[in-house]
C-alpha positions in Angstrom: 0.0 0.0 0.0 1.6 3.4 -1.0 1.8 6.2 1.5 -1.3 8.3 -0.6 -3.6 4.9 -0.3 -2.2 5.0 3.6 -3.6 8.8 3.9 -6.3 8.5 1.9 -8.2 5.4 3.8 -7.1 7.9 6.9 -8.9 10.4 5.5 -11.9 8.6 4.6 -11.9 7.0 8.3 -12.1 10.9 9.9 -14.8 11.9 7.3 -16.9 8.8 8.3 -16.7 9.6 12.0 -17.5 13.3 11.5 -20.2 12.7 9.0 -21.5 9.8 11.9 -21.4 13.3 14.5 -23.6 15.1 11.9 -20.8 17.0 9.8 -20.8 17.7 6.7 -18.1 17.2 5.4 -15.8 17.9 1.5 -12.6 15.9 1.3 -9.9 17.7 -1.3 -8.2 14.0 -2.4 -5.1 15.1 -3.9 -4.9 18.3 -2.1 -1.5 19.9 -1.5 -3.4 22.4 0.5 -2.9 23.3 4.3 -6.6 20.5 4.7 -7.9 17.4 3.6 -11.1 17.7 4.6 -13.3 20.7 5.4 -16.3 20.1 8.5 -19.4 22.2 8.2 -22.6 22.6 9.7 -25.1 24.2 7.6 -28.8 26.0 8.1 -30.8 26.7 5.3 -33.6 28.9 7.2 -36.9 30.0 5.8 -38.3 33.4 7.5 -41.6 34.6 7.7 -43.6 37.7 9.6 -47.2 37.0 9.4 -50.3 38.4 11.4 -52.4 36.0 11.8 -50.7 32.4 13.4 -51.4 28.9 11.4 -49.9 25.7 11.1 -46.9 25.6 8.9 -47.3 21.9 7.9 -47.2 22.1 4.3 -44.3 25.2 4.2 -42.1 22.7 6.1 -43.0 19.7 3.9 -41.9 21.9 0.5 -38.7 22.9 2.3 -38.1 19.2 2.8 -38.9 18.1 -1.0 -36.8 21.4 -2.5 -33.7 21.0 0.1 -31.3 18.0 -0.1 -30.8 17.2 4.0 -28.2 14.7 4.9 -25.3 14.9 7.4 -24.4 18.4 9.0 -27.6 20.6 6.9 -30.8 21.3 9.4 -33.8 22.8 7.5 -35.8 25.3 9.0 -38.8 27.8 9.2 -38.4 30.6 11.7 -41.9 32.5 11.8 -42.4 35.9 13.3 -45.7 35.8 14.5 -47.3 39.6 15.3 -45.9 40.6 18.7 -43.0 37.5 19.0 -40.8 35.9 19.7 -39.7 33.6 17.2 -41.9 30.6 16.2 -38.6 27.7 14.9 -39.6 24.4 13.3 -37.0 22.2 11.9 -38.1 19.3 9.0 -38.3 16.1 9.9 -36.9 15.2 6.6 
């Protein structure tokens, strides 16, 4: 096994335990950079100010069918309501 198949199955072996903590994470294979992987956590949040309160079932349901999820991205409504505070719902998806 050559030293880049050493570090690369090293590599994969941190992005697998990261990704298993919810990261989301890039690897640069090849990289001569300062990194070989990058860790992120991401939010995608929808906002909205309304007047009048409602269920937000179906706004959370298209967030979930137009926004890949997977390891390290929540996605969430945050809704305003008339007077606050904040209203935050995550998908289930």
């Amino acid at each position: 096994m050559t030293q880049y198949e050493k570090g690369a199955r090293a590599e994969r072996r941190a992005r697998d335990d990261l990704e298993g903590d919810g990261w989301l994470v890039i690897r640069a294979a090849g990289s001569h950079g300062p990194f070989d992987l990058w860790a992120l956590k991401v939010r995608l949040i929808q906002v909205k100010s309304t007047e009048e309160p409602k269920a937000w079932t179906a706004e959370l349901e298209e967030l979930a069918e137009q926004v890949s999820g997977g390891p390290g991205v929540s996605r969430e409504l945050w809704v305003w309501p008339r007077g606050g505070p904040w209203e935050k719902y995550e998908t289930g998806r």
